[in-house]
Wavefront OBJ file of the C-alpha trace (Angstrom):
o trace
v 0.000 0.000 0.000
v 1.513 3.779 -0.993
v 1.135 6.147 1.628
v -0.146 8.445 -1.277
v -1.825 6.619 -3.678
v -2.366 7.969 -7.085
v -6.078 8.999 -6.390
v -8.664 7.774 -3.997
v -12.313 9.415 -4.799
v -14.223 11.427 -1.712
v -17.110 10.270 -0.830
v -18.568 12.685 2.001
v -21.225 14.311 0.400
v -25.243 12.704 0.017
v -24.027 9.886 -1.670
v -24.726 7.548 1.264
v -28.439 9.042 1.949
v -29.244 8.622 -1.976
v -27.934 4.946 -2.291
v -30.070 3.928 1.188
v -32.742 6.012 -0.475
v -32.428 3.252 -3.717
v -32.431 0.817 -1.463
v -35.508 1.554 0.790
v -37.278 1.821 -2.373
v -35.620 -1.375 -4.110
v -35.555 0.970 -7.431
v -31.604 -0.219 -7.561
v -31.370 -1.760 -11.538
v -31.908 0.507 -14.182
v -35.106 2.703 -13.536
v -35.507 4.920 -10.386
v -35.797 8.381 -9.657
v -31.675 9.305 -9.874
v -31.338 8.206 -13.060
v -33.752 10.870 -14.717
v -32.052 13.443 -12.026
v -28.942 12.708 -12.664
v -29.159 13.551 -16.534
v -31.023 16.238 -15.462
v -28.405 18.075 -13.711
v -25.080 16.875 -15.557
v -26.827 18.359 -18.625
v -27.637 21.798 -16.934
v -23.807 21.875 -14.957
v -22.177 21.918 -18.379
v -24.836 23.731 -20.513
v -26.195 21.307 -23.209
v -29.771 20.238 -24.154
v -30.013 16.376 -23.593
v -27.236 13.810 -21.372
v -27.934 10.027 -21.431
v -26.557 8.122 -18.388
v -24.405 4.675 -19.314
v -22.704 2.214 -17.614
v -19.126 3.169 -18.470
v -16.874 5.624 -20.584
v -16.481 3.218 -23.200
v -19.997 2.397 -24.228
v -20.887 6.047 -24.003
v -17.856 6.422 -27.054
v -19.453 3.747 -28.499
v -22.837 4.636 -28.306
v -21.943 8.038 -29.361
v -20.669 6.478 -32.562
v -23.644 4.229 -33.458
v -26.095 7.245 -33.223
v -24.208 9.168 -36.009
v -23.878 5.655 -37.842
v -20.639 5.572 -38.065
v -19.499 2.175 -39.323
v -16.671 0.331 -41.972
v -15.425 1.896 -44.211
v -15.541 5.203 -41.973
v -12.566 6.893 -40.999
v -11.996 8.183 -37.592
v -9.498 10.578 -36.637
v -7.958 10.280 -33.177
v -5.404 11.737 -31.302
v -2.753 8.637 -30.459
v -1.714 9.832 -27.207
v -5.228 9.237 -25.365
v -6.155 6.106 -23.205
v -6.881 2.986 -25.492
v -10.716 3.067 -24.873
v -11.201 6.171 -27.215
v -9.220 4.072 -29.893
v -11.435 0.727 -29.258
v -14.834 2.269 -29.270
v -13.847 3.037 -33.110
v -12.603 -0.503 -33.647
v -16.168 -1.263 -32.402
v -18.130 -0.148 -34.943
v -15.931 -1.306 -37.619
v -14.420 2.113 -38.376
v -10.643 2.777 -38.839
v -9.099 5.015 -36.502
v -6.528 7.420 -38.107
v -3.687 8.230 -35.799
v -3.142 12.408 -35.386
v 0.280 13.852 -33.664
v 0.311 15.598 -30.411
v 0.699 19.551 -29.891
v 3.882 19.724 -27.629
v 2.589 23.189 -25.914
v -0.518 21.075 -24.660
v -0.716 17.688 -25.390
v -3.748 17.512 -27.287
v -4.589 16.787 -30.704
v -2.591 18.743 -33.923
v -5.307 20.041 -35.999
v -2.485 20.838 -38.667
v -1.685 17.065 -38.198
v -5.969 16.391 -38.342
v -6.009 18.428 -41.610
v -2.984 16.096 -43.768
v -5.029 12.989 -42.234
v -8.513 13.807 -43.621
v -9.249 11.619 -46.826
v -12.447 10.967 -48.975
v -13.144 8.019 -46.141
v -13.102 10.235 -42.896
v -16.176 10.720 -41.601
v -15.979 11.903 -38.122
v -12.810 13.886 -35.687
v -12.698 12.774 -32.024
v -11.075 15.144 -30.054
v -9.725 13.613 -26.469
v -9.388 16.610 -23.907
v -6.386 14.386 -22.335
v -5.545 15.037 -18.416
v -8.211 17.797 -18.510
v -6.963 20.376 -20.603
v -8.861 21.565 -23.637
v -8.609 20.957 -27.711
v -8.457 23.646 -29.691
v -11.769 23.585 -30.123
v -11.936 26.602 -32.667
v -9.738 24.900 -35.010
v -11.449 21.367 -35.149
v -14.801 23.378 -35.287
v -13.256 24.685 -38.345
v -11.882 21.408 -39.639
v -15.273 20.015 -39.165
v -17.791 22.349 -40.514
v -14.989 22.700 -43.615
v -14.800 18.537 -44.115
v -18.550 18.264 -43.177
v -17.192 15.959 -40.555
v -18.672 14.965 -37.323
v -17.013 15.960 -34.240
v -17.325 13.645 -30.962
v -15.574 14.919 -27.833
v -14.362 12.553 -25.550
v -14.396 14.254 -21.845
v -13.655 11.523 -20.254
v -10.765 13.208 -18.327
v -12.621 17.138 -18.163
v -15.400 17.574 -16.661
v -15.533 21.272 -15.275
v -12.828 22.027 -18.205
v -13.532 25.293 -20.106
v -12.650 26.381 -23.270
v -13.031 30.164 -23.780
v -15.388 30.425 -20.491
v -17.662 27.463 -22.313
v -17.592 23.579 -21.020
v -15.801 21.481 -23.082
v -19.032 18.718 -24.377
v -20.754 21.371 -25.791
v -18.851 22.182 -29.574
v -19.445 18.951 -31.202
v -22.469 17.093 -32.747
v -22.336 14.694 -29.946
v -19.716 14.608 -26.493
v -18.812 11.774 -23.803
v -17.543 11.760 -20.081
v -16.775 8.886 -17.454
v -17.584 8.189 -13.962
v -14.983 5.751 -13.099
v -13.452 5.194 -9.483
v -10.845 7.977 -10.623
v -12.553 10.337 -12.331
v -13.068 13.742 -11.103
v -16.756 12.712 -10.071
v -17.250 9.042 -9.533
v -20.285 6.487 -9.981
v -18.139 3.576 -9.428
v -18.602 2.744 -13.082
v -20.117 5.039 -15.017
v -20.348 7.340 -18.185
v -22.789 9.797 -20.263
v -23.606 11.134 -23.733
v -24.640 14.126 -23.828
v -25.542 16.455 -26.787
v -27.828 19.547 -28.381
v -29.257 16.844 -31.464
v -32.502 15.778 -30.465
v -32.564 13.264 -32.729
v -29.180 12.002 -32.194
v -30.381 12.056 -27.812
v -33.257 9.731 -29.453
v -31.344 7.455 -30.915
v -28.916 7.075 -28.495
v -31.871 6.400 -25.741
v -33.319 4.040 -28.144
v -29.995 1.987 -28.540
v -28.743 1.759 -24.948
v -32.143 -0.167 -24.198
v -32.007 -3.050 -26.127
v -33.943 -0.851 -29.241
v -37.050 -0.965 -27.301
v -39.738 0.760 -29.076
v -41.716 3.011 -26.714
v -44.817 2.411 -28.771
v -45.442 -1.140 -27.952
v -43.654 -3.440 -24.670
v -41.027 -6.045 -25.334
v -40.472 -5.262 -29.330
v -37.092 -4.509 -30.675
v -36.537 -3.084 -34.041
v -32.977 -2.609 -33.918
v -30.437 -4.558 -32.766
v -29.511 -3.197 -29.437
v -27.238 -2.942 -26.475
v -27.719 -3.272 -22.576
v -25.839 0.239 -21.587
v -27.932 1.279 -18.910
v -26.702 2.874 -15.646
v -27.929 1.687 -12.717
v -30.274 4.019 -9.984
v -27.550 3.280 -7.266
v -24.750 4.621 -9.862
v -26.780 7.430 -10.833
v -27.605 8.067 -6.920
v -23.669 8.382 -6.209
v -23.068 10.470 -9.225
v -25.890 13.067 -8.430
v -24.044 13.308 -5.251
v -20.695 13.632 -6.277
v -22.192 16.360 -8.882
v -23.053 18.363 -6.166
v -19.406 18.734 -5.131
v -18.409 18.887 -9.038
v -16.766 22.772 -8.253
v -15.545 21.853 -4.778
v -13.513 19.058 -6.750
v -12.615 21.084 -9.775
v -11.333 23.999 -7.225
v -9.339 21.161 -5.322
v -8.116 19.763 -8.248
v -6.717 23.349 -9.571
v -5.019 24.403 -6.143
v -3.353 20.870 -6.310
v -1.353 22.282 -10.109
v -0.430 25.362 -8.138
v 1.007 23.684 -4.789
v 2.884 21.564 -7.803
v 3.610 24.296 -9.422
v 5.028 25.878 -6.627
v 7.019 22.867 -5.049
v 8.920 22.257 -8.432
v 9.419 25.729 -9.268
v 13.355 25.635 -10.431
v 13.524 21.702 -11.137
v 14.289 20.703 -14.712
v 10.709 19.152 -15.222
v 7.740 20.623 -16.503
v 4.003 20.634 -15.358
v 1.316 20.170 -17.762
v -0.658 23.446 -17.220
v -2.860 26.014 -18.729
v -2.025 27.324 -22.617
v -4.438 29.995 -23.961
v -7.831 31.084 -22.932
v -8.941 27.631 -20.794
v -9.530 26.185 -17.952
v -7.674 23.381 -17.228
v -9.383 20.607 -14.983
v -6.327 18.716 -13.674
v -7.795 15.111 -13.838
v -4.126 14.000 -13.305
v -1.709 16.618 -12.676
v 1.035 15.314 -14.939
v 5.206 16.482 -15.366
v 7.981 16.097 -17.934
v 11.397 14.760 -16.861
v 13.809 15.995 -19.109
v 15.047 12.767 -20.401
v 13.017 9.591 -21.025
v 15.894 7.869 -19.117
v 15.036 9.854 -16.126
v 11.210 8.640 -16.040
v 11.034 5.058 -14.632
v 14.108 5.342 -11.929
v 12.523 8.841 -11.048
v 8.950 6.763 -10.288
v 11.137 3.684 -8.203
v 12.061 6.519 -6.359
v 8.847 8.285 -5.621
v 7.085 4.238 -5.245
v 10.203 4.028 -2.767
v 9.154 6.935 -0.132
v 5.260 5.321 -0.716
v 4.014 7.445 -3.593
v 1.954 6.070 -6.402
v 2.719 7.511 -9.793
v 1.549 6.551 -13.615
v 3.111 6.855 -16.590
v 1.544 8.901 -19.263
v -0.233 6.974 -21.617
v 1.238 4.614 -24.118
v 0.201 6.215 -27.759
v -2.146 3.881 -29.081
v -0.444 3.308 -32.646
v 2.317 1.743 -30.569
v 0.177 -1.069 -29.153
v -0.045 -4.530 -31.274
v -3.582 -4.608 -32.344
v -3.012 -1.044 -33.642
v 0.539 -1.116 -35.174
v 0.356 -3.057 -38.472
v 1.183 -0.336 -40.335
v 4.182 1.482 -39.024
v 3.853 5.121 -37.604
v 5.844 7.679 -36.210
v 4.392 10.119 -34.465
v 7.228 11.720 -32.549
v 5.483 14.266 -30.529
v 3.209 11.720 -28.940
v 6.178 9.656 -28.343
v 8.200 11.895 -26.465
v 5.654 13.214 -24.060
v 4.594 9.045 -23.657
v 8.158 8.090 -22.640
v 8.844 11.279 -20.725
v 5.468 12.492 -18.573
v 4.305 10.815 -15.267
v 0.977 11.406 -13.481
v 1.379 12.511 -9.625
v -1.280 11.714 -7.483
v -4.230 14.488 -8.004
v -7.122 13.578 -5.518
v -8.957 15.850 -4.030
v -8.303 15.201 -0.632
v -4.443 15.540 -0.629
v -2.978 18.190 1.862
v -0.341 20.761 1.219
v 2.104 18.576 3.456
v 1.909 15.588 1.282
v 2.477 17.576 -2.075
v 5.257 19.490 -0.317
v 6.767 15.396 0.587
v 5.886 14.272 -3.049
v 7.827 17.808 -4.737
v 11.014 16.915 -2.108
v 11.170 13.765 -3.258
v 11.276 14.451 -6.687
v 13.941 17.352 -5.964
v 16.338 15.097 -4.241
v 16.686 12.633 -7.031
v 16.871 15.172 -9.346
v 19.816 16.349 -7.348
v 21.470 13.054 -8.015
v 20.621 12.623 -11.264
l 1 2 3 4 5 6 7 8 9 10 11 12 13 14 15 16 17 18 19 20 21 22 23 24 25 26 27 28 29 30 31 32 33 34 35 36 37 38 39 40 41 42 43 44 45 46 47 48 49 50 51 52 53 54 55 56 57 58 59 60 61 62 63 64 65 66 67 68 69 70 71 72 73 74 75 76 77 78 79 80 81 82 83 84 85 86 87 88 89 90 91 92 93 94 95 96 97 98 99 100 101 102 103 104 105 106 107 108 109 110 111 112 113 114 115 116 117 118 119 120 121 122 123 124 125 126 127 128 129 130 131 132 133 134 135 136 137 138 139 140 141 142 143 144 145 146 147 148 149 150 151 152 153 154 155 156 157 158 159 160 161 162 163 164 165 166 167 168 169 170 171 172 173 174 175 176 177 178 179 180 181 182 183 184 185 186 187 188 189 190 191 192 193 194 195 196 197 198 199 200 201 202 203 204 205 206 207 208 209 210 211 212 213 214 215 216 217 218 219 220 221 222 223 224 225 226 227 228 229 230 231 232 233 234 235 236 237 238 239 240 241 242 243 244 245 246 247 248 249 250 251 252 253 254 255 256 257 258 259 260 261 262 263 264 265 266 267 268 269 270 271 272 273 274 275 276 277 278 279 280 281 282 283 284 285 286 287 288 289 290 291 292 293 294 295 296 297 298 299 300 301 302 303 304 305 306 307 308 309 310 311 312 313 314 315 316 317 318 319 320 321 322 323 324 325 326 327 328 329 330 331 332 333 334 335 336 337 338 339 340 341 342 343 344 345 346 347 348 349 350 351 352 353 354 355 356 357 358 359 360 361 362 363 364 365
């Protein structure tokens, strides 16, 4: 066991009272009052006409895809530094995901790189906010509406992320978040799809139920899938949405302490690059050399500190490396960044241990 883990969630708000509240009623499965609420509420905190709760991050990319149709031969472009689900809900539907180059200033997505990808088979751009900080949203607006392209954002990593004062969800035709254990709210497992498209909020209801036809019980007319969040999940995330700027706030005072505690060490903090808000999922740094990385986290898992290293990029892994790609941008920040531990309840004291550590080896190294 670390003395600081990585994350832990907090779990002091309602969410007990709303999960005994399932249970006293015995609405726990997949109808029940939290459900509707929750959807209710995520859609108002980030400012978009219709959210649909899932069971996970993954369907809700996935489910996001079938209700624009996307299917083979569709082309997807994807950022390849992004966690592997966002590259596997593509896969899914029988798509191909087209790899797109990192910015260095932020880590996200090049749209230069986006624009020499596009070809007559790309259909959609899925823009990852990784770690919490914002796409250049204007830009792959542009790309989009020029390409007549759909644009999914995956949010898995941002809620409470803003670009240019507006939450990130809200540019594309259709938007995704998740609710796992250490995600910036928590249902356990859990995930939504959210978007302004009526029709596309119809569909998407329509598919996560098995197709059910509202007109007339038990009869399918599509084939359908079994995505549906539970009332207990949707009981813990109203709860946890009620803290959703407590969290955020938390979560942004954590970058500074960072900030602050490595101010004159040769690495560099993922922060803030234009007009955004970052969310700080993880708060993430940059040894200067790739050889630094691994004996720099022995040393932090050493004084009981639990770090992670950035994400592989996905064109690197075997079921996505058949045809071979360099994209070096990606790869550098991949072999080079490290994710500190970012949960809301750490204290000043423990950041202060975590940036000492880091200084000392640095020192020696």
């Amino acid at each position: 066991m670390f003395k600081i883990p990585l994350y832990q969630p907090s779990l002091s708000g309602n969410e007990r009272k709303y999960v005994n509240e399932c249970l006293d009623s015995t609405w726990i499965s997949s109808k029940g009052k939290f459900i509707s609420e929750f959807e209710q509420h995520f859609a108002e905190y980030i400012g978009v006409g219709h959210a649909v709760a899932v069971c996970n991050g993954t369907v809700a990319l996935h489910l996001a895809m079938l209700a624009l149709g996307i299917a083979e031969p569709d082309e997807i472009l994807v950022p390849t530094l992004t966690y592997v689900a966002s590259v596997n809900a593509i896969a899914y539907t029988g798509a191909t995901p087209v790899f797109v180059d990192s910015l260095e200033s932020t880590w996200q997505m090049d749209p230069d790189d986006v624009r020499r990808k596009i070809t007559p088979r790309s259909r959609a751009i899925l823009a990852v906010h990784l770690y919490g900080h914002p796409c250049d949203m204007d830009d792959l607006v542009s790309i989009a509406t020029e390409h007549g392209l759909f644009l999914i954002e995956d949010c898995a990593e941002a809620i409470g992320a803003l670009y240019k004062s507006r939450h990130v969800g809200t540019f594309g035709d259709i938007a995704t978040f998740s609710f796992f254990g250490n995600k910036t709210i928590t249902t356990g497992e859990g995930g939504m799809v959210v978007t302004n498209d009526e029709a596309l909020y119809d569909r998407a209801v329509h598919l996560k139920g098995q197709g059910l036809v509202n007109h007339r019980e038990y009869w399918h007319d599509v084939v359908g899938y079994n995505y549906r969040m539970t009332n207990i999940c949707a009981a813990i995330g109203l709860a946890q949405l009620e803290r959703a700027d407590e969290f955020i706030a938390k979560k942004r005072l954590l970058a500074q302490w960072y900030a602050e505690g490595l101010a004159g060490l040769p690495v560099l903090l993922h922060g803030e690059i234009g007009d955004v808000r970052h969310a700080y999922w993880m708060c993430c740094i940059l040894v200067e050399h790739a050889g630094q990385r691994d004996p720099l986290r022995k040393a932090l898992a050493e004084a009981g500190i639990e770090t992670r290293s950035v994400f592989y990029p996905a064109h690197t892994m075997p079921m996505y490396s058949q045809r071979f790609q360099r994209h070096p941008v990606a790869e550098k920040l991949s072999c080079r960044g490290i994710n500190l531990p970012s949960w809301p309840g750490l204290e000043r004291s423990q950041v202060s241990n975590i940036c000492e550590t880091i200084r000392d080896f640095l020192k020696g190294n």
